[in-house]
N, C-alpha and C positions, 0 to 999 in steps of 0.2 A: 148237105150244105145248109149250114143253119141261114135265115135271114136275120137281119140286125137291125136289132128295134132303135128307133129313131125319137131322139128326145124331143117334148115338142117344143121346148125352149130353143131347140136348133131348128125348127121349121119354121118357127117365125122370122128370123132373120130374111130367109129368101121369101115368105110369101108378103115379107112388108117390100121385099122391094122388088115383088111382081105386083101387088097391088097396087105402091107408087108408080111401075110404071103405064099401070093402066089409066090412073089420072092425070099422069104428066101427059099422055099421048090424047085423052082428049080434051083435057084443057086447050094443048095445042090447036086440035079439031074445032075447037068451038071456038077458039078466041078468049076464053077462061085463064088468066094470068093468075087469078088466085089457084085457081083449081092445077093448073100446072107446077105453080112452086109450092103445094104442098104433097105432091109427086113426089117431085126433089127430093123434098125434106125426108118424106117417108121411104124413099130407096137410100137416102144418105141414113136413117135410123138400123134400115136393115142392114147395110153395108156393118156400122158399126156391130151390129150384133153378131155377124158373120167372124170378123176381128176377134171379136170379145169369145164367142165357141175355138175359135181356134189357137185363143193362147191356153183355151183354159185346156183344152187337149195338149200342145203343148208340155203345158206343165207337168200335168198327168205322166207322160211318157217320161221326162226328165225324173220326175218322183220314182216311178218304176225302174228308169237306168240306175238309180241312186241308191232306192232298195237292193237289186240285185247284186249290185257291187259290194254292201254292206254286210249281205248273207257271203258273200266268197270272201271278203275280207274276214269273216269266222269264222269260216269255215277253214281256210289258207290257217288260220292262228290254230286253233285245233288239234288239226293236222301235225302241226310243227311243237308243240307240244305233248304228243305223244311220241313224237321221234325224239324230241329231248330226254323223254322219261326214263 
């Protein structure tokens, strides 16, 4: 079982919005309104990057269905002209 390396452009998403929640939660604690909503901010950045890894995978896969459908579509052609021949 191989393990799967992890990009780190995909670990920053969640560790920005584990470290926001660590200052949202003592912002809260302290009474820190600034220190709370840039919590926020920074779990609402990770969120967004979490989004943005997942279309871009996404996309990947759809390119991949696409490619493969392309190779059968030559190969089906090929085929069918060699039975013409």
């Amino acid at each position: 079982m191989q393990i799967p390396r992890i990009d780190p452009k995909n670990a920053l998403g969640l560790a920005d919005k584990v470290v926001g929640l660590g200052k949202e939660i003592a912002g809260s604690l302290t009474g820190q309104d600034r220190l709370k909503k840039a919590g926020q901010v920074q779990q609402e950045k990770g969120t967004e990057r979490l989004k943005a890894v997942e279309s871009e995978l996404d996309a990947k896969a759809h390119q991949t269905k696409a490619n493969a459908a392309a190779q059968a579509q030559k190969t089906a052609q090929k085929q069918k002209e060699v039975v013409n021949s």
